[in-house]
C-alpha positions as a Markdown table, in Angstrom:
| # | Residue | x | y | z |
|---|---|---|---|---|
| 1 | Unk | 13.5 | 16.3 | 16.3 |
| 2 | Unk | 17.5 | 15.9 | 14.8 |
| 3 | Unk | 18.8 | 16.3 | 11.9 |
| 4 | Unk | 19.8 | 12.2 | 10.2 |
| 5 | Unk | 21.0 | 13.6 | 6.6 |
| 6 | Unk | 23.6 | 10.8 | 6.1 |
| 7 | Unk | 21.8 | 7.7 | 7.8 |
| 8 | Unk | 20.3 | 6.4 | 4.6 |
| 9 | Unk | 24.4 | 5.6 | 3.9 |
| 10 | Unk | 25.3 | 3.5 | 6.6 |
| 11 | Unk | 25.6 | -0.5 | 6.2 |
| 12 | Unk | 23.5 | -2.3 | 7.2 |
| 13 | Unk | 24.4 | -5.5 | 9.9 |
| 14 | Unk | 23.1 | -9.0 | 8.5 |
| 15 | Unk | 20.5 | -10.2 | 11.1 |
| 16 | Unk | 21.4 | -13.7 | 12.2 |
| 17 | Unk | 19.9 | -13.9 | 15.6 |
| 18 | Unk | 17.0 | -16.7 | 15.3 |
| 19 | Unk | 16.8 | -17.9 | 18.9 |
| 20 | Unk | 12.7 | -18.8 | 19.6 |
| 21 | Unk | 10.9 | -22.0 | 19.2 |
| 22 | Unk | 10.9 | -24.1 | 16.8 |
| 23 | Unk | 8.5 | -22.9 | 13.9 |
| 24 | Unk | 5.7 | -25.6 | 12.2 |
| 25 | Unk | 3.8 | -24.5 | 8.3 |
| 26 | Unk | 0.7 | -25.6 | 7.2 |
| 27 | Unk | -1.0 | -25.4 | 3.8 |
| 28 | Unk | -4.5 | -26.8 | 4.1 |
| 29 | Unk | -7.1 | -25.8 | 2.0 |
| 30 | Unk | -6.7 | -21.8 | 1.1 |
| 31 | Unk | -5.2 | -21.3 | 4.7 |
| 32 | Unk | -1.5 | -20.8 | 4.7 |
| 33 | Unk | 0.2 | -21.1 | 8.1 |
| 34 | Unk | 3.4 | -20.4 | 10.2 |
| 35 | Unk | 2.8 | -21.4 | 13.9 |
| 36 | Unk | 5.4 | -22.1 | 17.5 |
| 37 | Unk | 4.6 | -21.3 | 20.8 |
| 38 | Unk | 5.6 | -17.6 | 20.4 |
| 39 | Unk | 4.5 | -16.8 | 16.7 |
| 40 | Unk | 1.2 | -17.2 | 14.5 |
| 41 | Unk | 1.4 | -15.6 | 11.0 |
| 42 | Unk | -1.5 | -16.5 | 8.6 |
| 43 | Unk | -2.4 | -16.3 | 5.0 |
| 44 | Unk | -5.8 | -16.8 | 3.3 |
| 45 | Unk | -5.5 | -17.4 | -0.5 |
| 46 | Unk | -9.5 | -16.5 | -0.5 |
| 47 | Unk | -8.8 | -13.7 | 0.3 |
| 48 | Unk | -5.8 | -13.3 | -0.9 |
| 49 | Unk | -4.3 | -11.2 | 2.5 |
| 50 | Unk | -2.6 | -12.3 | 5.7 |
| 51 | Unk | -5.1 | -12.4 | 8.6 |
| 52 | Unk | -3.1 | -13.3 | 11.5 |
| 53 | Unk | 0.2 | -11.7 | 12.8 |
| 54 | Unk | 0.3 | -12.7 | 16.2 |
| 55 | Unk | 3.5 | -12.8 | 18.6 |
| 56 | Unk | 3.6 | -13.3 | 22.5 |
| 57 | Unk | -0.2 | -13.3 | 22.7 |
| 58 | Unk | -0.3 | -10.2 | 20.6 |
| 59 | Unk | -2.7 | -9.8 | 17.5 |
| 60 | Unk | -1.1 | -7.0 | 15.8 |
| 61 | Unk | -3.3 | -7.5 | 12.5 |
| 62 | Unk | -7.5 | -5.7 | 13.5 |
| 63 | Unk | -10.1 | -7.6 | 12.8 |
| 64 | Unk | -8.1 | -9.8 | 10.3 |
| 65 | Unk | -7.3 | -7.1 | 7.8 |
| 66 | Unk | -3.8 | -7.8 | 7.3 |
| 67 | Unk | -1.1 | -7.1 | 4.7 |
| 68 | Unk | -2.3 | -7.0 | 0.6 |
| 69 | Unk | -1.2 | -5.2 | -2.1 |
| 70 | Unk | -2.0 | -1.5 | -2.7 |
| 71 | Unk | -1.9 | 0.7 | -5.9 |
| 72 | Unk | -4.9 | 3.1 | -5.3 |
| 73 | Unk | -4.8 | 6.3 | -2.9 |
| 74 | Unk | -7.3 | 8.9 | -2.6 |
| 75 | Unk | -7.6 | 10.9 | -5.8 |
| 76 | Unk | -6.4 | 14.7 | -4.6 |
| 77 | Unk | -7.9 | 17.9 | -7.3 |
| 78 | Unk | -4.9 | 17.6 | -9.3 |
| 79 | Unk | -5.9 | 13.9 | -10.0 |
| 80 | Unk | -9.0 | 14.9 | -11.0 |
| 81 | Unk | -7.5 | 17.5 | -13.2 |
| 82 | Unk | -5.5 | 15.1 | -15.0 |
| 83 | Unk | -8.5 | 12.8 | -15.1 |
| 84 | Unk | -6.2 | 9.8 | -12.9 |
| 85 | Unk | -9.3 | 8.5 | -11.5 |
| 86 | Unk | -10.6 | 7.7 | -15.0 |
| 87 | Unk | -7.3 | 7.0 | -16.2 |
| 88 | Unk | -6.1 | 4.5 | -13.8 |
| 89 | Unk | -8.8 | 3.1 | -12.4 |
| 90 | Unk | -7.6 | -0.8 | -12.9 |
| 91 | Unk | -5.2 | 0.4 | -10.4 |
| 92 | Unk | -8.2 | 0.5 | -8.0 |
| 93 | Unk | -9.6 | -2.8 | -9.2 |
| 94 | Unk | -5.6 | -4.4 | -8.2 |
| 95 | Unk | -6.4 | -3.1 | -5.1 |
| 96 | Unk | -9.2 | -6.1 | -4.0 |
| 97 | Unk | -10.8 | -8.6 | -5.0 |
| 98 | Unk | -6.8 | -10.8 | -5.3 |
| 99 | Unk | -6.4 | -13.5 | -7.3 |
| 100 | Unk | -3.4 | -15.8 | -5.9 |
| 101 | Unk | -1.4 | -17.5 | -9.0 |
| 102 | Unk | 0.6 | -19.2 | -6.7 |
| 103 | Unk | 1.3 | -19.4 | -2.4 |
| 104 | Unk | 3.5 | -21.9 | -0.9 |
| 105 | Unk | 5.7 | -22.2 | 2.7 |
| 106 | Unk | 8.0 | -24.1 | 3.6 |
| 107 | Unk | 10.8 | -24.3 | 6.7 |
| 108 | Unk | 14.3 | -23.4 | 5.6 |
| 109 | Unk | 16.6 | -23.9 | 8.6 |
| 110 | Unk | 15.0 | -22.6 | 11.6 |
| 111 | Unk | 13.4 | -19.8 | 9.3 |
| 112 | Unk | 9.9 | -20.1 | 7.2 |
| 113 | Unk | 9.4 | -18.8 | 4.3 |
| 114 | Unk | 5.6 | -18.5 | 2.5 |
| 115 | Unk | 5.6 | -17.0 | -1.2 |
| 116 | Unk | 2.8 | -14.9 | -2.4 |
| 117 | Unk | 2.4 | -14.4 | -6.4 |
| 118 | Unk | -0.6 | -11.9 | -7.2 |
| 119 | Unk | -2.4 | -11.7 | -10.8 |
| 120 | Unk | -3.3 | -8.2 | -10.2 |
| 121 | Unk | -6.3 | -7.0 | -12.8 |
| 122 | Unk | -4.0 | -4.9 | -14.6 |
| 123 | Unk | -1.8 | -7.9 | -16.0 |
| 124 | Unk | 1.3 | -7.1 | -13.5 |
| 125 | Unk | 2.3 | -9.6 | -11.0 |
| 126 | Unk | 2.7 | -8.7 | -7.5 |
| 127 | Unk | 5.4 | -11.4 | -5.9 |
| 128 | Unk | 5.5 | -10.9 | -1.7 |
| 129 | Unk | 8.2 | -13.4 | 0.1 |
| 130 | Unk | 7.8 | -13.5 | 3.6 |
| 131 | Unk | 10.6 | -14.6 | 5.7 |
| 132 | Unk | 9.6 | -15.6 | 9.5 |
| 133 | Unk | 11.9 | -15.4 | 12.0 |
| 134 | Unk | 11.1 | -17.6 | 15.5 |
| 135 | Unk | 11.1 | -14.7 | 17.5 |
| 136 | Unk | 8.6 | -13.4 | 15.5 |
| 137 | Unk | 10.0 | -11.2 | 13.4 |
| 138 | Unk | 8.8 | -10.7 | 9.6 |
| 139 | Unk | 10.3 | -9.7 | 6.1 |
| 140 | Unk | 8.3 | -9.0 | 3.0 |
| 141 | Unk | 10.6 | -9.0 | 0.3 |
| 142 | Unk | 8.4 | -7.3 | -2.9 |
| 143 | Unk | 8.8 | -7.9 | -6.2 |
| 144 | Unk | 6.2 | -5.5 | -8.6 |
| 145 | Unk | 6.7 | -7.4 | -12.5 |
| 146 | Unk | 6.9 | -5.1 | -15.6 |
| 147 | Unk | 3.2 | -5.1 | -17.2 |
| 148 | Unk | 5.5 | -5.8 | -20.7 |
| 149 | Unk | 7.0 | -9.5 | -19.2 |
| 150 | Unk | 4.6 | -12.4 | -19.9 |
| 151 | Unk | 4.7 | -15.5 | -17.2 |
| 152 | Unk | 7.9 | -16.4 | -18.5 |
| 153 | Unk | 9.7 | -13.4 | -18.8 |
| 154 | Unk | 8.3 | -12.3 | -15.2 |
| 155 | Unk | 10.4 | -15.7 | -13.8 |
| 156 | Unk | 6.8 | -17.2 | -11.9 |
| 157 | Unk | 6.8 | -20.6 | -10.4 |
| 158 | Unk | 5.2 | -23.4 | -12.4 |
| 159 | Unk | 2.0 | -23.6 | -10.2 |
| 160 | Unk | 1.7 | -19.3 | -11.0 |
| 161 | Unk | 2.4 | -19.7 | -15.1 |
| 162 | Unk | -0.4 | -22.7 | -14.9 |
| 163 | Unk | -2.7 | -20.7 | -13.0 |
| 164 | Unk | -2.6 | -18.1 | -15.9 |
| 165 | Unk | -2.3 | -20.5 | -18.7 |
| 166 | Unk | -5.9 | -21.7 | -17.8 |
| 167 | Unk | -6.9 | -18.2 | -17.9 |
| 168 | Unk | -7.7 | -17.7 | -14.6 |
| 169 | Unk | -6.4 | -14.4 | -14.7 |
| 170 | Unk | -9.6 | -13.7 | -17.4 |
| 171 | Unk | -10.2 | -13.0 | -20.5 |
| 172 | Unk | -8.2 | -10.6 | -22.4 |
| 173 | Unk | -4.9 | -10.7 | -19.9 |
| 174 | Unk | -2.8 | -9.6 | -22.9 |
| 175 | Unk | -4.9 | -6.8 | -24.0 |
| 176 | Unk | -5.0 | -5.7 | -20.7 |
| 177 | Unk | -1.3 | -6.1 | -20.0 |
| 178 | Unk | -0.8 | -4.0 | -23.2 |
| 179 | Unk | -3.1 | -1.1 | -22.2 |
| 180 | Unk | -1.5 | -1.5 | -18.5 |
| 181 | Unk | 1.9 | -1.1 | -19.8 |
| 182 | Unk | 1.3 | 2.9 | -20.9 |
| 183 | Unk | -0.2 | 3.7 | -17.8 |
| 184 | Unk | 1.6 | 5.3 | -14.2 |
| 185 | Unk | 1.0 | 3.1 | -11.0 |
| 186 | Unk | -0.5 | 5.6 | -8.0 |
| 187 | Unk | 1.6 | 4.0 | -5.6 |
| 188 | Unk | 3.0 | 0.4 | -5.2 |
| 189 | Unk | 2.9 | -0.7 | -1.8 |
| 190 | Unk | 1.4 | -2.6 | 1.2 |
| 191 | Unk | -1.5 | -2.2 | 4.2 |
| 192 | Unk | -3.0 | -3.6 | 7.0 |
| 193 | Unk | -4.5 | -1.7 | 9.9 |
| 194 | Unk | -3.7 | -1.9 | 13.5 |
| 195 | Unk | -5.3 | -1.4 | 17.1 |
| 196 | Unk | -6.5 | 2.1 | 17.5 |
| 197 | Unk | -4.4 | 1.8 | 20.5 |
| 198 | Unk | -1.1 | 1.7 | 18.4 |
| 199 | Unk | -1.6 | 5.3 | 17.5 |
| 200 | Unk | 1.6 | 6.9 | 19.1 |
| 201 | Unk | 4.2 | 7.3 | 16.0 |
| 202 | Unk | 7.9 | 7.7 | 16.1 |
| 203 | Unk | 9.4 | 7.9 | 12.7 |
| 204 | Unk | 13.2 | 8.6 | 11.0 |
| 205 | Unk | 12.4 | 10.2 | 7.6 |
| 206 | Unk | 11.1 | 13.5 | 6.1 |
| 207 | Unk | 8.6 | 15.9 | 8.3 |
| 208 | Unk | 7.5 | 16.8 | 10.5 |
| 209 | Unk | 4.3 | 18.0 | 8.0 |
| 210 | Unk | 3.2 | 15.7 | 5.1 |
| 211 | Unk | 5.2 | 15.3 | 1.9 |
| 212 | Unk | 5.3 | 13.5 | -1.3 |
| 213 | Unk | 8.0 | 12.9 | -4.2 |
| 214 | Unk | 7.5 | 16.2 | -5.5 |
| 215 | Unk | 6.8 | 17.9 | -2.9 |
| 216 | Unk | 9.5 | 17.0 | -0.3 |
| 217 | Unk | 12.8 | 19.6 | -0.5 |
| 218 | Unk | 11.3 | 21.6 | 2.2 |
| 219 | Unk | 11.4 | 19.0 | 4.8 |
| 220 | Unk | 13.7 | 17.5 | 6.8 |
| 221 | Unk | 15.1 | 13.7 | 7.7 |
| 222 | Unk | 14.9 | 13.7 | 11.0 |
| 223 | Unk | 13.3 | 11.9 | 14.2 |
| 224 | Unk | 9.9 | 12.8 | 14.6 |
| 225 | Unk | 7.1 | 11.7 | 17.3 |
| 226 | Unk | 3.5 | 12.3 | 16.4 |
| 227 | Unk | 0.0 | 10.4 | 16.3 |
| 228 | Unk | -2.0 | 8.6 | 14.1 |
| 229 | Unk | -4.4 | 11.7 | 14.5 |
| 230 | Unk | -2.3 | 14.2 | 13.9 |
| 231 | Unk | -1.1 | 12.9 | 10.6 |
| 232 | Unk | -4.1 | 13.3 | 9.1 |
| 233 | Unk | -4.7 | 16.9 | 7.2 |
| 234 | Unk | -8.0 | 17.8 | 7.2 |
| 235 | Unk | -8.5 | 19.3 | 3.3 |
| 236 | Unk | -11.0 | 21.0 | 2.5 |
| 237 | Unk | -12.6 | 18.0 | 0.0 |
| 238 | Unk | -11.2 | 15.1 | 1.7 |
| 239 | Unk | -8.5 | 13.1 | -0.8 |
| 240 | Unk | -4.7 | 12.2 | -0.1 |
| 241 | Unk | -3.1 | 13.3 | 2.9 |
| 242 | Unk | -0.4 | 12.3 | 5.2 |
| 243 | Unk | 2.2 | 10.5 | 3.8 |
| 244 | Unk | 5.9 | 11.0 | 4.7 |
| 245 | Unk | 8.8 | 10.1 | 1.9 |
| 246 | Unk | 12.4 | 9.0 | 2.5 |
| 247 | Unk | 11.5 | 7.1 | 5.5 |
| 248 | Unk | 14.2 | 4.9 | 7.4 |
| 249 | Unk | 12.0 | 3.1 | 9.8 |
| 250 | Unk | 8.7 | 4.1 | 11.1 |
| 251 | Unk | 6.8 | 2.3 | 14.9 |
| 252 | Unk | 3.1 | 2.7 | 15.8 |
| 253 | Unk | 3.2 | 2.0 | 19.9 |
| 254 | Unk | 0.6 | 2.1 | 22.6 |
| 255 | Unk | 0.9 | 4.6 | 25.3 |
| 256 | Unk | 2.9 | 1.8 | 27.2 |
| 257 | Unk | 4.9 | 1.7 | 24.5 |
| 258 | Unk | 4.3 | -2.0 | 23.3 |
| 259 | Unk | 4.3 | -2.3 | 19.8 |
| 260 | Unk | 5.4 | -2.6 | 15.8 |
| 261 | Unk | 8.5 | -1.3 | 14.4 |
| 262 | Unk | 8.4 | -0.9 | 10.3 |
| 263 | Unk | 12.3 | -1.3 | 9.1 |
| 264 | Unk | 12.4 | -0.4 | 5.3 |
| 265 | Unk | 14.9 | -2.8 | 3.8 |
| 266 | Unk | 16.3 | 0.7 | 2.0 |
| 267 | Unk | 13.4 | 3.5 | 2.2 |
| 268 | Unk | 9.7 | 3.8 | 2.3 |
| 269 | Unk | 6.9 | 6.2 | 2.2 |
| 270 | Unk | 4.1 | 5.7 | 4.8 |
| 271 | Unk | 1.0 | 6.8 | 5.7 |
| 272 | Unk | -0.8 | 6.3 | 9.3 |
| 273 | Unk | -4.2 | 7.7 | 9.9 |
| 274 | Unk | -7.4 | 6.6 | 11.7 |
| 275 | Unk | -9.1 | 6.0 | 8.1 |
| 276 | Unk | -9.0 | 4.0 | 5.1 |
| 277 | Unk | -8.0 | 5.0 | 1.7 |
| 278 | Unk | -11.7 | 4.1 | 0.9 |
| 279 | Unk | -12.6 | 7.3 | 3.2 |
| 280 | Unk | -10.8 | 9.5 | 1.0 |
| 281 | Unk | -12.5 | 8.4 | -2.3 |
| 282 | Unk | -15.1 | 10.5 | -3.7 |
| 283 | Unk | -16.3 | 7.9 | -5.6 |
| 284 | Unk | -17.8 | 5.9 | -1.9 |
| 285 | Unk | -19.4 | 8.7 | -1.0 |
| 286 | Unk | -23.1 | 9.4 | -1.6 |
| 287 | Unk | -23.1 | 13.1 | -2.1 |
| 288 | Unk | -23.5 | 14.8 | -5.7 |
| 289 | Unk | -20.9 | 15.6 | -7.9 |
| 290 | Unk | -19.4 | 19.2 | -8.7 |
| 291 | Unk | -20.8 | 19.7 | -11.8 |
| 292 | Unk | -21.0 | 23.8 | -11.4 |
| 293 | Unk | -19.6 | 25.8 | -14.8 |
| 294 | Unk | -17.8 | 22.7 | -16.5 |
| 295 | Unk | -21.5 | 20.6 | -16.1 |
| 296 | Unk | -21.7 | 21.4 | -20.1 |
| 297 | Unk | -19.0 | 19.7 | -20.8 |
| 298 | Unk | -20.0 | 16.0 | -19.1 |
| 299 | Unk | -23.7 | 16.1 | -20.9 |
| 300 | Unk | -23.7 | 13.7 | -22.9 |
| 301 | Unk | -26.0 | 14.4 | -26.6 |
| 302 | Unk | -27.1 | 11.7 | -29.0 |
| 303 | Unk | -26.5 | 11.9 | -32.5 |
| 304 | Unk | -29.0 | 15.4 | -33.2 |
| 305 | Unk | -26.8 | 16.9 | -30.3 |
| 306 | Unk | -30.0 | 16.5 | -28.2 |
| 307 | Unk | -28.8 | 16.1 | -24.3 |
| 308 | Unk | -29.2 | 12.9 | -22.9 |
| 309 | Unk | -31.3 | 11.7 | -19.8 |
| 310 | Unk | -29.4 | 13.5 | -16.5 |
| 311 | Unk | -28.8 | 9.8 | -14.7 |
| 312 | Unk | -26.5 | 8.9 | -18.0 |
| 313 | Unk | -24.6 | 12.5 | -17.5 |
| 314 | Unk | -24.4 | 11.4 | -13.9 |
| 315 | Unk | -23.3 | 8.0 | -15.3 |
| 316 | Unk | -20.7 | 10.1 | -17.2 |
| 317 | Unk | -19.3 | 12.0 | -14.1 |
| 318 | Unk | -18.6 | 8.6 | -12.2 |
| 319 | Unk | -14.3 | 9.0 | -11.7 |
| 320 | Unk | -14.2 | 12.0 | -13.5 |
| 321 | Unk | -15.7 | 14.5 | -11.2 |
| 322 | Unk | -15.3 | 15.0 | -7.7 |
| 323 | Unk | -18.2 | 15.1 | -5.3 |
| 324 | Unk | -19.4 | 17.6 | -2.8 |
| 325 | Unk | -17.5 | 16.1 | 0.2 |
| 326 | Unk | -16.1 | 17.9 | 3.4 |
| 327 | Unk | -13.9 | 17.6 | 6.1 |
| 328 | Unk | -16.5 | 17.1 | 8.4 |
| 329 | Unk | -17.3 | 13.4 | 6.3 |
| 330 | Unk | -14.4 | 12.4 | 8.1 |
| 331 | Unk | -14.6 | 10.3 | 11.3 |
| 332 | Unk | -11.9 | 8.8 | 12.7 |
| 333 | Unk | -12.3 | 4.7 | 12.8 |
| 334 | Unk | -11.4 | 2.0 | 15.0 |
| 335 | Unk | -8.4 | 1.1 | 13.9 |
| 336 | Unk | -4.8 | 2.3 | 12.5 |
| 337 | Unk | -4.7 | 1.8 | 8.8 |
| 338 | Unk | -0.6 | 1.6 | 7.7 |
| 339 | Unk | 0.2 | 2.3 | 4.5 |
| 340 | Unk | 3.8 | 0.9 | 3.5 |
| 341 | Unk | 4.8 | 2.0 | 0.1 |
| 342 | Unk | 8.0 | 1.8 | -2.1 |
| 343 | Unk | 7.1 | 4.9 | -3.1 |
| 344 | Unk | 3.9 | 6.6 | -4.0 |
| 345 | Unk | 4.0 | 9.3 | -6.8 |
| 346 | Unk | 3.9 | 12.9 | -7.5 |
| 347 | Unk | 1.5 | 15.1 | -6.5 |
| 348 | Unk | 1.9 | 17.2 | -9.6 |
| 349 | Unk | 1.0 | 20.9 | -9.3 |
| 350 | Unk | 1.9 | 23.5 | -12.4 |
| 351 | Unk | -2.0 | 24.0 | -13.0 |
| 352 | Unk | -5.2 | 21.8 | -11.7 |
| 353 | Unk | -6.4 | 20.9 | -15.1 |
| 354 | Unk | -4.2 | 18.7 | -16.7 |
| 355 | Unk | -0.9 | 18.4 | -15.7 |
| 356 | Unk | 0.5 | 15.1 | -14.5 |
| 357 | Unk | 3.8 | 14.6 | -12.1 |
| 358 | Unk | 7.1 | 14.8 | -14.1 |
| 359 | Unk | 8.4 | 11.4 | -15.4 |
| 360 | Unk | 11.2 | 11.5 | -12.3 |
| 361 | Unk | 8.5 | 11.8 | -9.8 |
| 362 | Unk | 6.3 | 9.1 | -11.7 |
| 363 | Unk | 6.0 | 5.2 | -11.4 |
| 364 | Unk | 5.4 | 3.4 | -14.6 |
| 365 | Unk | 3.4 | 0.0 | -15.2 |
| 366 | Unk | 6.1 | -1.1 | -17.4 |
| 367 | Unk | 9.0 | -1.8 | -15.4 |
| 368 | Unk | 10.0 | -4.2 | -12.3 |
| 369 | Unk | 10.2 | -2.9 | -8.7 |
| 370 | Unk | 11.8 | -4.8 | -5.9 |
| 371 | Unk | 11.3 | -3.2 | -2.3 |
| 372 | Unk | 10.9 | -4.7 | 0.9 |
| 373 | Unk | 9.8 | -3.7 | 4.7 |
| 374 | Unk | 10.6 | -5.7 | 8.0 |
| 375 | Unk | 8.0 | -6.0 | 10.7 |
| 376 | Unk | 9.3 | -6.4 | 14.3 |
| 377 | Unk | 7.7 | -6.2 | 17.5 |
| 378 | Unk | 8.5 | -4.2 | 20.1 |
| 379 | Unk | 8.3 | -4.0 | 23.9 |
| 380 | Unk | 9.1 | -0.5 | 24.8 |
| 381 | Unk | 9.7 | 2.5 | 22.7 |
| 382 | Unk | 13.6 | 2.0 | 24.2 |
| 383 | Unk | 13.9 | -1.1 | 21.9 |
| 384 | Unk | 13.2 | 0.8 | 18.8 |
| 385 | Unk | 16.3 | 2.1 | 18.0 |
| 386 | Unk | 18.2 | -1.2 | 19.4 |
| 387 | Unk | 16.4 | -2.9 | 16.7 |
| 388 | Unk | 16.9 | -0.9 | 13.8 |
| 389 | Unk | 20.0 | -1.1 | 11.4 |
| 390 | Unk | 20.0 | -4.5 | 10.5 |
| 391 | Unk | 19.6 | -6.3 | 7.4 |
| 392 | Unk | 17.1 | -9.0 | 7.3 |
């Protein structure tokens, strides 16, 4: 490990190599497309995520679950506490189930570009521009819309402020986008999981051990080499775990070292484990809740303060109680699942009952967010570092 404290200063070097062949797009039906000899990205607007990345013969995307939107992270004890779960649980719902206002590519020189625009649940729009290289490289430029703008405001292409003019977006968009606009976001980011395989990690950013916006001073930006496994921290009650803040650029290789390198376009928080965020949910797991001593306090009682049936306390629990989960639940999958974040909020800490991250380690609905990651493959872990530093 060294020490990079002024890195996150140096300029940047525009990219302009775009030597590869000759790139073709294709928008038929819901698939979107960007295809040569060398490179295959796809999108699905059913399913509102990209299912192909392919360069060189390489599928780097498992099973087709490629990069979407995330908001949603395992809620930790002091979520719980603060009732988050409850709280900010349209933040989950943006998580799935997309619905694409707009997706178009296009060639632009001997680059394509294919434009994403995302009606998320909670009223905010999630705008992804990817920028394809012929040699295979990616940017995701990421734009996260105040939940305050309307179409207009938010700047959306026609197609998108059609799409929510016919209320596709559902009933009540502007009540929701009101209620959305008090609320902190969890995290904005990206995933998409990789190969098992690609479970050796090099990364330039804070560590070695996990840390979060509020919980970071203690470690250092430096050059760190780990694995997928050894990220994970195995709590107690499985929630949260892993990520790393401040981070330059971050690769997942196989042991012979072919692989992906993640360039932030300024910095990103990541986190790389052998589980979903889904794993670390309480609420997708079937064991009880932890009612114990503050069970009273989740009965529900009709009008003659008589308690209510147990199934409607249980009913009552759902997102605001954890559940009686262990370390032990958690079984490492087949696959790498990267999470790419602009940032991902506090943790929080001055007591477990209540208290929410401090507004300068918080992310709030009602404001825009512009971030952006580069993907580019890599041969050997001696490439890494020759690829890094420029501005794409």
């Amino acid at each position: 490990m060294s020490n990079f404290c002024c890195l996150s200063k140096l300029k940047k070097t525009v990219f302009k190599n775009t030597s590869g062949p000759q790139l073709a797009v294709s928008n038929n039906g819901n698939i979107l497309s960007v295809t040569s000899s060398k490179v295959n990205f796809v999108f699905d607007k059913q399913q509102g995520i990209v299912t192909s990345y392919k360069v060189d013969g390489e599928e780097y995307f498992k099973d087709g679950f490629g990069i979407q939107p995330n908001f949603w992270r395992g809620p930790t004890d002091n979520d719980y506490g603060n009732k988050a779960p409850h709280r900010l649980q349209v933040w989950k719902e943006s998580s799935k189930d997309f619905k694409i206002a707009d997706a178009e590519v296009k060639v632009e020189g001997s680059v394509a570009n294919m434009s994403v625009t995302y009606a998320l649940a909670a009223g905010n729009y999630y705008i992804v521009n990817y920028k394809i290289y012929p040699s295979g490289i990616v940017n995701a430029a990421i734009r996260f819309t105040s939940a305050d703008a309307d179409e207009r405001e938010a700047g959306l292409s026609r197609a998108a402020m059609e799409f929510t003019v016919s209320g596709a977006t559902g009933v009540g968009a502007e009540e929701q986008r009101t209620k959305t606009s008090q609320l902190e976001v969890p995290r904005i980011g990206v995933r998409f999981r990789l190969p098992a395989s690609m479970n050796q990690v090099q990364y330039l950013g804070r560590g070695p051990e996990e840390n979060y916006l509020d919980r970071n001073k203690g470690t250092l930006v430096g050059l760190y080499q780990t694995t997928a496994e050894d990220l994970y921290h195995p709590y107690v009650r499985p929630q949260e775990n892993g990520h790393h803040t401040e981070t330059r650029w971050v690769a997942l290789n196989q042991k012979n070292g072919k692989g992906l390198l993640i360039e932030a376009d300024n910095t990103i928080g990541f986190n790389a484990l052998r589980n979903p965020v889904e794993d670390f949910d309480d609420e997708n797991s079937d064991e009880p809740y932890q009612f114990r001593n503050i069970a009273p306090s989740y009965k529900r009682v009709d009008e003659n303060n008589i308690p209510l049936p147990e199934d409607q306390s249980l009913e009552n629990a759902k997102n605001n109680l954890p559940k009686h989960t262990h370390a032990a639940d958690i079984i490492p999958r087949d696959f790498v699942e990267v999470c790419v974040d602009m940032k991902q909020y506090g943790v929080a800490g001055y007591n477990s009952w209540g208290a929410r991250p401090l507004p300068e380690y918080s992310i709030y609905a009602n404001q825009e967010y512009n971030w952006g990651f580069t993907l580019i493959p890599v041969n050997n872990t001696s490439e890494i570092t020759k690829k890094t530093g420029f501005a794409y």
